[in-house]
C-alpha positions in Angstrom: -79.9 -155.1 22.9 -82.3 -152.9 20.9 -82.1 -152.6 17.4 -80.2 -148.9 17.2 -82.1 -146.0 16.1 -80.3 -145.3 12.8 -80.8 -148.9 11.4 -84.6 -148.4 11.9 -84.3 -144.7 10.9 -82.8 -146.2 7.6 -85.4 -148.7 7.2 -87.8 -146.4 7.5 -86.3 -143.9 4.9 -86.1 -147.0 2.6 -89.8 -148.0 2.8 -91.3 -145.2 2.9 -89.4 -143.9 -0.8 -89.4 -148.2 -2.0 -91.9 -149.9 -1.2 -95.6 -149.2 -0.9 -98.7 -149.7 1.8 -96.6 -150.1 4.6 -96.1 -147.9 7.5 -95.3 -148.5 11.3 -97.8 -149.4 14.0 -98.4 -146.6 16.1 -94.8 -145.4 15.3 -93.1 -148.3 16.9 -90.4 -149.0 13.7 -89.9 -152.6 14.9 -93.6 -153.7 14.5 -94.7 -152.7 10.0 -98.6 -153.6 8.8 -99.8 -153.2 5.4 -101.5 -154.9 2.8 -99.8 -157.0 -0.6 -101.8 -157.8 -3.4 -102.8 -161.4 -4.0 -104.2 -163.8 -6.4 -106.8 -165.8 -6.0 -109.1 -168.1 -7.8 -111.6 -165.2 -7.5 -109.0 -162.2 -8.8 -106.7 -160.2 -6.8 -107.4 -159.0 -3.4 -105.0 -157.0 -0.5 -104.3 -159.5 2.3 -102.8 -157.7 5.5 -99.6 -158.7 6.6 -97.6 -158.0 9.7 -93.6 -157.9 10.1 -91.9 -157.6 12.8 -88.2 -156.6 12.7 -85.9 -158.6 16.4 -83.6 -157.2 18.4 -81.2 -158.4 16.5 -81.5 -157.2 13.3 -80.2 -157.1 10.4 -78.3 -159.9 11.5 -81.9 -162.0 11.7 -84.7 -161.9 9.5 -87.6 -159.5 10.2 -90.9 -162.7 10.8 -93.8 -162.2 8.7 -97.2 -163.2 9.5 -100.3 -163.2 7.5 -103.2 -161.5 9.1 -106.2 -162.3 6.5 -107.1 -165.5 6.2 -105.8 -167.2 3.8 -104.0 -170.4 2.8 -100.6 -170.7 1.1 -98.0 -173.0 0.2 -95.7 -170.6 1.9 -97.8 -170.0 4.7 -97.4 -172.1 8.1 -99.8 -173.1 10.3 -99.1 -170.4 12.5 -99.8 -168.2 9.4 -95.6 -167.1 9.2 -94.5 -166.8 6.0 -91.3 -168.5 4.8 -89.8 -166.9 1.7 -86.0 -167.8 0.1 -84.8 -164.7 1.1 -86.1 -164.9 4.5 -84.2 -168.1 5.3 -81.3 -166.7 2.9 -81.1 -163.8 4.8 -78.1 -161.2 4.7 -77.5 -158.7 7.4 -77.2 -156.5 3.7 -80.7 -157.0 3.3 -83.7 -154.3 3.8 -87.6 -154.2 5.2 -88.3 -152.5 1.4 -86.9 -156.0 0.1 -89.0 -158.1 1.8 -92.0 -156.1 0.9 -91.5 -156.1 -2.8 -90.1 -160.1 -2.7 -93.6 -160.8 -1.1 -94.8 -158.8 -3.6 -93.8 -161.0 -6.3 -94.2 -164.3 -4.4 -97.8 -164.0 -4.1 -98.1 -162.7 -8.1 -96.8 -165.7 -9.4 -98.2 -168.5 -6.6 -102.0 -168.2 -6.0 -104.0 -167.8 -2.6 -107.1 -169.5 -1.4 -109.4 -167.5 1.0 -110.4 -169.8 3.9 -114.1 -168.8 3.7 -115.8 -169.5 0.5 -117.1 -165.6 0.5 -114.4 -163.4 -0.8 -112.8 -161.2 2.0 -112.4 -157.7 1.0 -110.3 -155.1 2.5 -112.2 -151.7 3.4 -110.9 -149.3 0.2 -110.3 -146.7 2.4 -108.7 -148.4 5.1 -105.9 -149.7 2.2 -105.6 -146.0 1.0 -104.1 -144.9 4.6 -101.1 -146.1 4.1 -100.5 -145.0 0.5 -101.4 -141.8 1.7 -99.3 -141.3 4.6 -96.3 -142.6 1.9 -97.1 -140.1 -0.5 -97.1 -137.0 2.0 -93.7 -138.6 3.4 -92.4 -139.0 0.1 -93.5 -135.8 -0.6 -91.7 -134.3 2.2 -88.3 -136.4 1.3 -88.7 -134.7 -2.1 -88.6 -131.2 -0.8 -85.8 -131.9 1.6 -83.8 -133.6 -2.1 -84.8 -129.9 -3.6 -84.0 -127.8 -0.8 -80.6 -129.8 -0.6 -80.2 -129.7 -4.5 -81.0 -125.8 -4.0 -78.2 -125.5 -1.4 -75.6 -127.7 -3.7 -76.1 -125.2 -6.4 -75.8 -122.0 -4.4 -72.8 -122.8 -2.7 -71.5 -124.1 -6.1 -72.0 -120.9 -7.5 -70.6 -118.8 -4.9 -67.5 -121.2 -4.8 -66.8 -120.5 -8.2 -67.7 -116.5 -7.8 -65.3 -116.4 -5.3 -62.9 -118.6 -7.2 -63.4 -116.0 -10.1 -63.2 -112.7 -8.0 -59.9 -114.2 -6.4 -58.5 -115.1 -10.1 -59.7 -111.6 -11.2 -58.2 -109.9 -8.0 -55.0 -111.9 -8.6 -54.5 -110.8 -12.4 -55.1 -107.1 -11.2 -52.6 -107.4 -8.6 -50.3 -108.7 -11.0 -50.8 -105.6 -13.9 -50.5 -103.2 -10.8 -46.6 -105.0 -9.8 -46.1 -105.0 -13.8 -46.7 -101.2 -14.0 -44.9 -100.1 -11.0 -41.5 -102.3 -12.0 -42.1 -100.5 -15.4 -41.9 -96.9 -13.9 -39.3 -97.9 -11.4 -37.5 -98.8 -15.0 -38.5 -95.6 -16.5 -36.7 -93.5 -13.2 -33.5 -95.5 -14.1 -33.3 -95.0 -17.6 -34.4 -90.9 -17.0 -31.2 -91.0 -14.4 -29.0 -92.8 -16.5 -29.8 -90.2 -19.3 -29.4 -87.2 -16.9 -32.6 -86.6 -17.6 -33.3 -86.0 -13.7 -31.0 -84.9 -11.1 -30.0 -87.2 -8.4 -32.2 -86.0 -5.6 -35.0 -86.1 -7.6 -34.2 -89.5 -8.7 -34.0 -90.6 -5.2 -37.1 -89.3 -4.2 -39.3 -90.9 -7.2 -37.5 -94.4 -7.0 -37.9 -94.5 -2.8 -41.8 -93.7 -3.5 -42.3 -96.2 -6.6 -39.8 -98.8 -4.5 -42.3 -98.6 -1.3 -45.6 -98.4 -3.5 -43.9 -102.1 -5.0 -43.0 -103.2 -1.9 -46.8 -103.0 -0.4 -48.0 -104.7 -3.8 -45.6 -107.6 -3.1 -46.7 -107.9 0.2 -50.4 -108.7 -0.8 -49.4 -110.9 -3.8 
């Protein structure tokens, strides 16, 4: 069974924004080249490394070979290289991980180039990747802004709409408070003959209906 597509679409994310000189050969996500800085007797150079992730990842190990050639206490003979988290390896556990744990193994236990000349990478050849990784972390960066953008317009027209509603609701509520108040003001004018009765009826049906419809929306 093939590794699914959201696993590898995760490791990819994860690389890409992690780790660095790394990409995917010929967009195949199960098969990652790129090049990890070594020491050497002679200084640092890039060696190329390959990884490839099995079908049954992340439950297994991605294998990692060696491409350059090199010799290394962690190297086999068949140029895999055997690392603690490798043969530790968690089903928790990403590509990114692997690139910056080689990373450090080869920083702190030298190299020794096979040929006596020094092989060096071509420059521009080990700037490819880097370069495809900034333009992709460049476009995950404006996706984060755009989102960030989106969280903070819908934020503020939540809480527009959360004021308009309180503000709607508080007019709402002085609009009830002055019609009960007049509807009191008919009563007392009719209990102090101050009206006749048919008039009374006529202004306290109105103001009763007008309170009514208020209610209604409350």
């Amino acid at each position: 069974m093939p590794v699914p597509d959201d696993v590898l679409a995760k490791e990819y994310s994860l690389v890409m924004e992690r780790a660095y000189a790394f990409e995917p050969i010929d967009g195949d996500l199960t098969r990652w080249k790129g090049f990890v800085p070594v020491i050497t007797a002679d200084g640092e150079i890039f060696v190329e490394a390959l990884m490839i992730i099995p079908s049954d990842y992340p439950s297994s190990p991605p294998i990692v070979r060696i491409l350059s050639p090199i010799t290394h206490p962690n190297l086999t003979q068949d140029k895999v290289l055997e690392m603690r988290m490798l043969a530790r390896w968690r089903s928790s556990y990403h590509l990114f991980q692997v690139i910056v744990e080689m990373i450090r193994l080869f920083s702190k236990v030298p190299a020794r180039l096979v040929d006596e000349k020094p092989q060096r990478i071509d420059p521009e050849a080990h700037l490819n990747p880097i370069k495809a990784q900034e333009e992709q972390l460049s476009v995950i960066l404006e996706q984060k802004k755009k989102t960030l953008a989106d969280i903070r317009i819908k934020r503020t027209s939540e809480i527009s709409n959360r004021a308009l509603q309180r503000e709607k609701k508080i007019h709402l509520e002085d609009e009830i408070l002055g019609v009960e108040n007049e509807l009191f003001a008919i009563e007392q004018q009719f209990e102090d003959y101050e009206i006749p009765s048919h008039e009374f009826a006529k202004k306290y049906f109105n103001v009763k209906k007008r309170l009514y419809l208020l209610e209604a929306k409350s």
